[in-house]
N, C-alpha and C positions, 0 to 999 in steps of 0.2 A: 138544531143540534148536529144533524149528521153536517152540516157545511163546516161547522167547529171543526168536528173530529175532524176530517179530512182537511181543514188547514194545522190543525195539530199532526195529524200522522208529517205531512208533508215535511212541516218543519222539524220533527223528528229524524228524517229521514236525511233533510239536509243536514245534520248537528252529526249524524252518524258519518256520513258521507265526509263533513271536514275533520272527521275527530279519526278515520281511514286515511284519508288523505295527509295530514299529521302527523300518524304514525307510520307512512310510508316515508314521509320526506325524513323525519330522526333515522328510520331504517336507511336510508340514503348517506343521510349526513354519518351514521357508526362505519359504514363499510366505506365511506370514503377515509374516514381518518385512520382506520385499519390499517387502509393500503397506502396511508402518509406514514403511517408509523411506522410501515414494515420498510418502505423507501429511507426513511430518516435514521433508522437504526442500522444501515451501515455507517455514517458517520462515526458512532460512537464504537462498531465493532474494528473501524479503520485505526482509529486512535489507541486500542486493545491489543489492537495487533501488535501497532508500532510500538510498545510498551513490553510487549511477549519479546518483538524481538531483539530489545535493547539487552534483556536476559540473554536469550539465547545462544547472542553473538557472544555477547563474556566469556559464556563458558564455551565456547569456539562446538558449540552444537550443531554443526551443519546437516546433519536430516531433518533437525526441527527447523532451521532460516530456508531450508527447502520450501518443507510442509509451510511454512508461512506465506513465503512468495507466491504458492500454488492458490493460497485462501486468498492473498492480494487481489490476485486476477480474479477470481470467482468471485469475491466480494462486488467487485466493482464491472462486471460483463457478467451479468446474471439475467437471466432469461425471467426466473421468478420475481426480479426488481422489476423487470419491466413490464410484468404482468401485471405488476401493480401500479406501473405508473398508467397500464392502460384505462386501470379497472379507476383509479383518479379521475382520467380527463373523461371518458364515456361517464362516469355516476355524474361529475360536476355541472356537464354540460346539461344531462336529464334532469338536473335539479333543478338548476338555472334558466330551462326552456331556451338554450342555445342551439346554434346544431352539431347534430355529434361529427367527432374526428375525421375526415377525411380517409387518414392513416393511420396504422397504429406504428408507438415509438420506434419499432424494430424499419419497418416502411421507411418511416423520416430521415433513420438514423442513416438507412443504405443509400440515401439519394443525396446526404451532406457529401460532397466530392470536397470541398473548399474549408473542413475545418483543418486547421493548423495545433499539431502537435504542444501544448501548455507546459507539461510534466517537464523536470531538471532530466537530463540525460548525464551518464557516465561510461568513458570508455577505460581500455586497458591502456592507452596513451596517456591520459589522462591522470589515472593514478601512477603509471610510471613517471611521470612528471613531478606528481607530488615528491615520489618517493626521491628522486636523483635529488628533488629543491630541499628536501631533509637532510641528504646524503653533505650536499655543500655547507648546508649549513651547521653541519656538523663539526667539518674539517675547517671552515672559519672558527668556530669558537672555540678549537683545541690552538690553532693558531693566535689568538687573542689572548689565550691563555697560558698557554705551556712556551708557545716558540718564541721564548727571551734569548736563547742563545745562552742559558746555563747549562745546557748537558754536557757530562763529561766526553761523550763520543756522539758520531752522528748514529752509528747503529743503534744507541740508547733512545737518541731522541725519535728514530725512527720505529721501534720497536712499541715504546707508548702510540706513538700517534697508529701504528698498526692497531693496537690492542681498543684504544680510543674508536676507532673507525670498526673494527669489529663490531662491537658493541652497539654503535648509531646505525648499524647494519642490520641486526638481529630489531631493534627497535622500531628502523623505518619500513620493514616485512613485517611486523607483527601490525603495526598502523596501516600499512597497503590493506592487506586484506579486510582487517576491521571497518574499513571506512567504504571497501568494496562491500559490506554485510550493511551499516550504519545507514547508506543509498537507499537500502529498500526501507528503512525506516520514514527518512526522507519524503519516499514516494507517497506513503501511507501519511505521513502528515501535511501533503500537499495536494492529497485526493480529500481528506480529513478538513481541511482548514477552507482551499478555496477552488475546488469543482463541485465535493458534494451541496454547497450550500447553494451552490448557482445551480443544481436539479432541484432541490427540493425548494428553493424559493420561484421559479418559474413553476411547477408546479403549482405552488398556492396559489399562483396567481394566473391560472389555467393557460397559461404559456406552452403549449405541448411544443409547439419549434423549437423557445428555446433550451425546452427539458433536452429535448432529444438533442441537442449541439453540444449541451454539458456531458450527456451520457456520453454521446462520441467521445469526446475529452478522456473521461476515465477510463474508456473501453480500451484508448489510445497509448495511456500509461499503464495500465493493467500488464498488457500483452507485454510490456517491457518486465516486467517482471523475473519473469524464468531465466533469460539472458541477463538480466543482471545477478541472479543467484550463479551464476555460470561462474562470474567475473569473480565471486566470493570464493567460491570453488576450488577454483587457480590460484590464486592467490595467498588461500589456506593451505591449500598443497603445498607451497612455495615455501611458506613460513613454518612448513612440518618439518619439510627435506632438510631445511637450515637449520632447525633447533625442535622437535620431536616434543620437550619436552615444558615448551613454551606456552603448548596446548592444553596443559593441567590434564587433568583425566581422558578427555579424549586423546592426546597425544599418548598416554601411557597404554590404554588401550590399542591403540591402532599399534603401537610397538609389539605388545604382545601378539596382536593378529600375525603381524609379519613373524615376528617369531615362531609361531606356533605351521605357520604356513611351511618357513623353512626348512624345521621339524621334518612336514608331515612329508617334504618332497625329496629330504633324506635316506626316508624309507623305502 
């Protein structure tokens, strides 16, 4: 009897041992998906954003396509992402009986010399291009339209096509600007659609290199970010100076700032 018991304890012992062992590895397996979920859920706050600032920019709110652009970059160059991308490949490899990381993401990311810039860039050349290719195309379609050689004087006819060109003036600044704001949209659905899915599908697939070459990537268009809110900046100004009241509420406001400024420096 006592040999029983002692091949029973034993075997109890082992039953306890893999039913420990069990419920380490589920505890393994919860904190890794944690730290995928907390990785994956910038995707979805990427695409949030760019939906905030399709608002935003309407209502020509430029503190808040600020405060956006600022979340861009922090979104996607986040210390805490990468925390978790570390806390991923160190649990994945301890599950798997792999060995662990050599480096962690921040490591890999500083020794990538050779990744290449992905993200759309925008300059101020750029959109002044657009705008002059608005501008002509403007003054073609008044000419396709109007210059038949009916007006009674040439001051007549000159004076619509003024008024005409005015007009595609005020339009192609209010489009400058907007499309200089619409870029960080852009950026957010191009970090959203095909960098983030190339981190978190390397990830799954314990890829830490090329986690960390996709991070570069967003790290890379992140930092673009604030300089392109710059370019929105200018541009809004631009389309203030020309028409004030183009800007619906913020334009009315900002008038009265200066009013009230003028006011105070009277005194």
């Amino acid at each position: 009897m006592g040999e029983l018991a002692d091949r029973v304890a034993r075997l109890e012992g082992e039953v306890t041992e893999a039913q420990e062992a069990l419920r380490v590895v589920a505890k393994i397996d919860e904190e890794i998906e944690n730290a995928l979920e907390e990785v994956e859920s910038v995707q979805e706050a990427l695409l949030n954003l760019s939906w905030e600032l399709d608002g935003e920019i309407a209502d020509h709110n430029y503190s808040a396509v600020e405060r956006c652009a600022d979340e861009l970059w922090g979104l996607v160059d986040s210390e805490q992402v990468r925390r978790a991308v570390d806390t991923v490949a160190l649990l994945t490899a301890v599950r798997d009986g792999h060995p662990l990381p050599a480096a962690s993401v921040d490591g890999l990311m500083d020794g990538l010399k050779d990744v290449e810039a992905s993200h759309p860039t925008l300059t101020q050349e750029a959109l002044d291009q657009e705008f002059q290719a608005a501008m002509d195309r403007a003054e073609s379609t008044w000419k396709e339209i109007y210059d038949d050689g009916s007006w009674d004087s040439e001051d007549e006819r000159n004076d619509h096509l003024a008024d005409h060109m005015h007009e595609a003036r005020q339009e192609a600044t209010s489009d400058r600007a907007a499309r200089a704001g619409r870029f960080l949209m852009e950026l957010c659905d191009h970090l959203a659609e095909t960098v983030w899915p190339e981190v978190t599908g390397a990830l799954r697939r314990a890829d830490l290199e090329k986690a960390a070459r996709a991070l570069k990537e967003a790290s890379m268009a992140g930092k673009t970010a604030p300089a392109v809110y710059k370019l929105y900046e200018v541009n809004l100004s631009v389309q203030y100076e020309s028409s004030p009241y183009s800007l619906g509420a913020v334009g009315e406001q900002l008038m009265a700032f200066e009013s009230w400024l003028g006011t105070e420096g009277r005194h």
